[in-house]
Structures are given as structure tokens and as C-alpha cells.
Backbone as CSV, one residue per row, in Angstrom:
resi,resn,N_x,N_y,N_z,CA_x,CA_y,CA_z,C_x,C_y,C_z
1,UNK,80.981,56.454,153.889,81.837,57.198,153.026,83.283,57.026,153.483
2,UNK,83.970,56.781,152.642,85.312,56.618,153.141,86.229,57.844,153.066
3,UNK,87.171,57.699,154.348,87.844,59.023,154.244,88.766,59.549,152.773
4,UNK,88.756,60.756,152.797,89.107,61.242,151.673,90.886,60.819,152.060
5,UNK,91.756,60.248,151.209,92.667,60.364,151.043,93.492,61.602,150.735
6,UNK,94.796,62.412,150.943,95.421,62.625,150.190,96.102,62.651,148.825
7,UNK,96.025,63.779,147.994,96.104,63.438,146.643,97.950,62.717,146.342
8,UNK,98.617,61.974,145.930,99.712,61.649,145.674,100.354,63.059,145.350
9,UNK,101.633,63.261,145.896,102.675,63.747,145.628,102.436,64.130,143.795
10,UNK,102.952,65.251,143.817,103.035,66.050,141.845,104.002,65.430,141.475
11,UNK,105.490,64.661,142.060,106.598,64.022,141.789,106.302,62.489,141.639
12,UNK,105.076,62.189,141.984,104.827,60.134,142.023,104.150,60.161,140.934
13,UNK,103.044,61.097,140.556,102.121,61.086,139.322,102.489,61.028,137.953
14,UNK,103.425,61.987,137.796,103.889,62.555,136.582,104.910,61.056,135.989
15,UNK,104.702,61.199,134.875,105.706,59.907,133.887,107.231,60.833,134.084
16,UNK,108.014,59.766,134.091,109.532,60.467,133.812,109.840,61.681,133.147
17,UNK,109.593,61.791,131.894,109.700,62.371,130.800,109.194,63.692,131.374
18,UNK,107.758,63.574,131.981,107.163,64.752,132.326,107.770,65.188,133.572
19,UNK,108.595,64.733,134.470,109.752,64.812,135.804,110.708,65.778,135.148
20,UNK,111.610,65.288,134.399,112.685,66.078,133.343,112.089,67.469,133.223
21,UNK,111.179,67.099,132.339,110.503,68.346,131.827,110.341,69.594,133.066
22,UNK,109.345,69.108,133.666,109.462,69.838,134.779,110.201,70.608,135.840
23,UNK,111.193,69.393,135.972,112.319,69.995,137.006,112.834,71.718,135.497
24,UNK,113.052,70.722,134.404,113.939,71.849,133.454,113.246,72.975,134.000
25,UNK,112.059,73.058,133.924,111.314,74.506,133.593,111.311,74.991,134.964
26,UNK,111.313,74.280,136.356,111.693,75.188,137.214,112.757,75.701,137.621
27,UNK,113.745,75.045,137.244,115.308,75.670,137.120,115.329,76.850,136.721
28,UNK,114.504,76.605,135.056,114.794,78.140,134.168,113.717,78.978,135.101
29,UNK,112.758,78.848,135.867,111.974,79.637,136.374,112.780,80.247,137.319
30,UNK,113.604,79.709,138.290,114.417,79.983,139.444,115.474,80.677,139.043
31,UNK,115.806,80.630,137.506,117.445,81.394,137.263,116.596,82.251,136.439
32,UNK,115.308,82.727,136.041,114.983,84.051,135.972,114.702,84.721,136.632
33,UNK,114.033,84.238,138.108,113.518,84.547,139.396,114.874,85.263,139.966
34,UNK,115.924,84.974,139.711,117.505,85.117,140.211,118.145,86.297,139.262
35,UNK,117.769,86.659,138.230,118.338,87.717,137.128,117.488,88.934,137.307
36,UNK,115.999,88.332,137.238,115.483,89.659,137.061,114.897,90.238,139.024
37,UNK,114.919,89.655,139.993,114.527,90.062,141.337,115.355,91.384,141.477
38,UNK,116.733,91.778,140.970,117.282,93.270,141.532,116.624,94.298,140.917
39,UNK,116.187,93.793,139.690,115.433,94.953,138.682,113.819,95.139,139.413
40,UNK,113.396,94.208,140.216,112.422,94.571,140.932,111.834,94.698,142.582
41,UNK,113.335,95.023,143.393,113.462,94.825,144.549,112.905,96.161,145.257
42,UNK,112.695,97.074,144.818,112.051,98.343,144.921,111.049,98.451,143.902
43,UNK,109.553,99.518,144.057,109.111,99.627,143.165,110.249,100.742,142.026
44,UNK,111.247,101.097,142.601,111.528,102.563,141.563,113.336,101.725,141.194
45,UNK,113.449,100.639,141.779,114.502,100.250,141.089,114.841,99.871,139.176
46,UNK,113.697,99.525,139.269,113.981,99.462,137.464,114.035,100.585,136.708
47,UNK,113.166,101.822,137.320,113.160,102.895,137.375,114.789,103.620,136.789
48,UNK,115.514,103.358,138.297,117.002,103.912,138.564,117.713,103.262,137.780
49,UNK,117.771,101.812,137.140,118.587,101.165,136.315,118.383,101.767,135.185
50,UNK,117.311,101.625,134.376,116.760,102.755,133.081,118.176,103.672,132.819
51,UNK,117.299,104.609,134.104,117.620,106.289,134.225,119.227,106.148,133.910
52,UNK,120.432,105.030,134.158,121.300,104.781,134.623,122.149,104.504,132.926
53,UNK,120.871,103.825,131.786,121.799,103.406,130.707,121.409,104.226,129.620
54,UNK,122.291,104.093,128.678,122.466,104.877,127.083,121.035,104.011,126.452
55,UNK,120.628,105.154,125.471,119.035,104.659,124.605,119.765,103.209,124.262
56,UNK,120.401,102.520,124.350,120.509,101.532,123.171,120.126,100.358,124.475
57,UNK,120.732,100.373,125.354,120.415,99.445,126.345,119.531,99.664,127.075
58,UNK,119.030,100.601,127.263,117.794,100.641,127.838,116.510,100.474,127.033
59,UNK,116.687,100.405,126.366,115.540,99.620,124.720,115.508,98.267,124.665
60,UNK,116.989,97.758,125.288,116.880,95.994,125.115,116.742,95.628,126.254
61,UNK,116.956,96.181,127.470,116.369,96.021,129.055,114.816,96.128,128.773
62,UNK,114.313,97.236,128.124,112.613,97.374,128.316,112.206,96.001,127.428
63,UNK,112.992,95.918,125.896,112.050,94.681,125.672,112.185,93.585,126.349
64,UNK,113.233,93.106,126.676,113.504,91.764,127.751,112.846,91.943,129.076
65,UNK,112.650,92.748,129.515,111.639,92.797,130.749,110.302,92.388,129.863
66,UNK,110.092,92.928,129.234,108.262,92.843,128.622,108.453,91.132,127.937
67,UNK,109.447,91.399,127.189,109.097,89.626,126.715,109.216,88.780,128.071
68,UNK,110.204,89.023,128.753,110.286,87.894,130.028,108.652,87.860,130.693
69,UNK,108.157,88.993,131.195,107.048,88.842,131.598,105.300,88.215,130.897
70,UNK,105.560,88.823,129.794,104.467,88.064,128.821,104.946,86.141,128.575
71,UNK,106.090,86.194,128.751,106.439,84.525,128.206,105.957,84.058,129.953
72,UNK,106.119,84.247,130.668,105.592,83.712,132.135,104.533,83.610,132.210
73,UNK,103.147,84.736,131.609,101.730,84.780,131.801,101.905,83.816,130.307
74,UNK,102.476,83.146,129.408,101.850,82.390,128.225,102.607,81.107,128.926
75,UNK,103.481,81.267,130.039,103.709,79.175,130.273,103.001,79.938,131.329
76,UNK,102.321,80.273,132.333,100.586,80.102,133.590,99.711,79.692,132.395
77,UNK,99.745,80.498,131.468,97.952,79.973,130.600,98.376,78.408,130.453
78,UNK,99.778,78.044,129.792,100.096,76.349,129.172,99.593,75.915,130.103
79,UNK,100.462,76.444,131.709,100.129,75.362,133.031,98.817,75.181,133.520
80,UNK,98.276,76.058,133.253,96.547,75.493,133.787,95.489,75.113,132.392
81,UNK,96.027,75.163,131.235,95.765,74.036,130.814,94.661,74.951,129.618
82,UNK,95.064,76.511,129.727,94.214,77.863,129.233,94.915,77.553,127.395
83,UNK,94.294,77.564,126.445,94.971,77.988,125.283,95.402,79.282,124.979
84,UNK,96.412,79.724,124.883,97.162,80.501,124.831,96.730,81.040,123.375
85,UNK,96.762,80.478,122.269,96.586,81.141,121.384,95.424,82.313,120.857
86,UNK,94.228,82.135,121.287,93.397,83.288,121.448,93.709,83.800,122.838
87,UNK,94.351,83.892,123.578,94.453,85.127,124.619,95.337,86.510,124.251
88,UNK,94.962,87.662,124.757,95.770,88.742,124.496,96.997,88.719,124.695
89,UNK,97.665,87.148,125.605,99.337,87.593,125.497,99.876,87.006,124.371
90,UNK,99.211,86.327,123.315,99.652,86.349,122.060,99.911,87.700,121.035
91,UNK,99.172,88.267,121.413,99.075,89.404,119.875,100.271,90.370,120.978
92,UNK,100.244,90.335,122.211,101.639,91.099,123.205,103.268,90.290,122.356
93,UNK,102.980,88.977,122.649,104.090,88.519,122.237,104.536,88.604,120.802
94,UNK,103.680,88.723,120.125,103.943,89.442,118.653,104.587,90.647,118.701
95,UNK,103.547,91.769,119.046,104.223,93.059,119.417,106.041,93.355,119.776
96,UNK,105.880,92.394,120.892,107.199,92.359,121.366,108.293,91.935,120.223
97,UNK,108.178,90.889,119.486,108.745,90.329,118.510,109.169,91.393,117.539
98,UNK,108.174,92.229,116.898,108.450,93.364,116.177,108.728,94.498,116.969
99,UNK,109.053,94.635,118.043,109.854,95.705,118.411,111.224,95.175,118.742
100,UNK,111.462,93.737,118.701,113.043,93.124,118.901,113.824,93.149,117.615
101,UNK,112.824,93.280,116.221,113.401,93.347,115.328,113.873,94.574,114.674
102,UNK,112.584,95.779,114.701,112.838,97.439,115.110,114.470,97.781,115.903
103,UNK,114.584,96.836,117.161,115.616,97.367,117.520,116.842,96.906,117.356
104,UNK,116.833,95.741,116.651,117.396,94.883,115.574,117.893,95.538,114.709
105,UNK,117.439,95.914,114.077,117.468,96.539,112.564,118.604,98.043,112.941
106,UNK,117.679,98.683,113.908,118.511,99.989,114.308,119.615,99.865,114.950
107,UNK,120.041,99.053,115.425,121.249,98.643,115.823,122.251,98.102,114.858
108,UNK,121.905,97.794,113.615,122.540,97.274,112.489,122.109,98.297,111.436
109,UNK,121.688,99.831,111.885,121.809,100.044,111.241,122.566,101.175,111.466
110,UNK,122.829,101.481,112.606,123.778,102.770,113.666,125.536,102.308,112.966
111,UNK,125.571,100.436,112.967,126.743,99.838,112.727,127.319,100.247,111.375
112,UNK,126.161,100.327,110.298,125.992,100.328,109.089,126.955,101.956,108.649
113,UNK,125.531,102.764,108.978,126.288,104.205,108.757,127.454,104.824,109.573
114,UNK,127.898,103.839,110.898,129.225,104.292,111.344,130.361,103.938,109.929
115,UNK,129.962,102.504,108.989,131.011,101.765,108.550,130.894,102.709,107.052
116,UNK,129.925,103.398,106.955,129.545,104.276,105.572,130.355,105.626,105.679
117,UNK,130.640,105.892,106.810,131.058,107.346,107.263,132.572,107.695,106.664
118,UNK,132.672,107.434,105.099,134.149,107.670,104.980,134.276,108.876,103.608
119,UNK,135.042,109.559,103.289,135.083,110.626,102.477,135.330,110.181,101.196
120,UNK,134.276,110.016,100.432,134.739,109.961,98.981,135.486,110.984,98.696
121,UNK,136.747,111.226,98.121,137.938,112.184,98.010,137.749,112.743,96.608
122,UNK,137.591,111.920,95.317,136.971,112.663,94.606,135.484,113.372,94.202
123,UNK,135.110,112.782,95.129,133.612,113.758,94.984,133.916,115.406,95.941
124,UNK,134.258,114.693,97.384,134.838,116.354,97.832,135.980,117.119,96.676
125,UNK,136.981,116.174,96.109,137.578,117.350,94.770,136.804,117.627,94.170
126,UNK,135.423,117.219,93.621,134.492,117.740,92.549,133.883,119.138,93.238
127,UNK,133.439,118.900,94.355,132.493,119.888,95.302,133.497,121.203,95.229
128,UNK,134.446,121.380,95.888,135.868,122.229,95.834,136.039,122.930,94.474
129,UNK,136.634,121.948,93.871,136.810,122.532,92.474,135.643,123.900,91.717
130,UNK,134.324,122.923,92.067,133.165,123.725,91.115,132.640,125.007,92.681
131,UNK,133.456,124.925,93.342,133.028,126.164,95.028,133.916,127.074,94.274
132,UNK,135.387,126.666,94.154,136.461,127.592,93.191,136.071,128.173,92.166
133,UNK,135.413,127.527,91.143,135.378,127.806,89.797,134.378,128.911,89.805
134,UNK,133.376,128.786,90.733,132.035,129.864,90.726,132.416,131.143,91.448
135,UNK,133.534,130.706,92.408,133.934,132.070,93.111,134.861,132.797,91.642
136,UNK,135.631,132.364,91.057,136.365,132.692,90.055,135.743,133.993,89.206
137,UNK,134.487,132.904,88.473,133.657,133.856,87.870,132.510,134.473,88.431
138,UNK,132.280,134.379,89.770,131.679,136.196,90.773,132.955,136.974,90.668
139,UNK,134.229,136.676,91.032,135.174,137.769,90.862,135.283,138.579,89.947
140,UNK,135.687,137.769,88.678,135.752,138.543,87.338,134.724,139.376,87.119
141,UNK,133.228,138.694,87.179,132.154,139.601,87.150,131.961,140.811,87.998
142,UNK,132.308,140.546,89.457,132.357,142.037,89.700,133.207,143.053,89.664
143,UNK,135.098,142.428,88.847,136.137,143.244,88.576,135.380,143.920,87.498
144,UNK,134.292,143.738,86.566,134.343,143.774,85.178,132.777,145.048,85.594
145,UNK,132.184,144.742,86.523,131.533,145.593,87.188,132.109,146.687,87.728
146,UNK,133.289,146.928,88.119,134.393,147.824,89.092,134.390,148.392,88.134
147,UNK,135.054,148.120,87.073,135.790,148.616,86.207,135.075,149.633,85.148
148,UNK,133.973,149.303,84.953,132.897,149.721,84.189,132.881,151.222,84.656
């Protein structure tokens, strides 16, 4: 039996194309590894960051934590070679999707009714006018009551 060799280097095997590829995706692995490590350097640090922002950013911190983490367990399933599409971090990554658009929407729509927030001037003269006109005639009616 001949001795077992060593398997070649993961860098001699791979075609060029698949080199590129690769290096790309550990870069982006290493500069997420680099963004998100303070948010998890304690167990209660993400915790304290939360606790720390207004509902609006702390809604797009929770979904970007959850999508970042589900997109990592769906490129492990790509990398070992698992189909991703029937596993449960598909119907997650959906989820996530419709809560980016939920908070999408509410954020365009906070923008919306700030830009709506202005006084129609003749409708408040209409409102006024007919507040006047009804106090007018309770007055008369109860001078006409007095008087009686």
C-alpha cells in the first residue's frame, strides 16, 4: 500500500476563476467579521447598543444582524455543497425580506405624514366659521330663553 499522500493545497486545486471568487468571498467574510465582532464582544453588548438607539435604528440594526446571520448559515449550506433551497434558512430569509420592506415602507411613511403635516387654511376657516355660527345661535336661543 502506498503511503497516503497529502491532499494538495485548496489554492493549487481550484481553477482561477474559482481563486477570484474565493479570495472575494473571504474578504467580504473578514470585513463582516470586522463590522459586526463589537456588536458581539460581550454576550450583553448588542444588548447595550439596542438599549442605546431610537425605534427606528434599532429595527434596522435587528434586521441587519438577522439577515447578516441567516446569509452566513445559506453561503455554509452553498459551501458544503447542502441545497439551500429546501432548508429553513430560506423561508428565514424571506421573513427577513418582508420585515426590510415593513420597515421600508414605515420609514417612508413617518417621511410622508411629516411632509402632509400642513394646515389647510380654508378648511380651518370653514371649521371656525361654522364653531362661530353655532355659538351665535346657542346665544340667541338662550337670550330668547332669558327673556321669556
Amino acid at each position: 500500500m502506498p503511503p497516503k499522500s497529502e491532499p494538495a493545497p485548496l489554492s493549487q486545486t481550484l481553477p482561477l476563476n474559482h481563486k477570484n471568487a474565493t479570495n472575494v468571498l473571504l474578504d467580504a467574510l473578514a470585513e463582516l467579521d470586522r463590522i459586526l465582532s463589537p456588536l458581539f464582544a460581550t454576550p450583553t453588548t448588542l444588548n447595550e447598543t439596542l438599549a442605546k438607539l431610537d425605534i427606528e435604528k434599532r429595527s434596522q440594526l435587528e434586521v441587519m444582524v438577522a439577515y447578516a446571520i441567516n446569509t452566513l448559515a445559506f453561503i455554509n449550506l452553498k459551501a458544503n455543497g447542502t441545497a439551500p433551497a429546501s432548508h429553513p434558512v430560506m423561508n428565514e430569509l424571506k421573513r427577513i425580506k418582508g420585515y426590510t420592506q415593513k420597515l421600508k415602507q414605515a420609514m417612508d411613511g413617518e417621511s410622508a405624514k411629516k411632509a402632509n403635516m400642513e394646515v389647510d387654511k380654508d378648511a380651518a376657516a370653514r371649521f371656525i366659521k361654522g364653531a362661530l355660527a353655532s355659538n351665535l345661535i346657542a346665544d340667541r336661543k338662550e337670550a330668547e330663553a332669558a327673556a321669556q
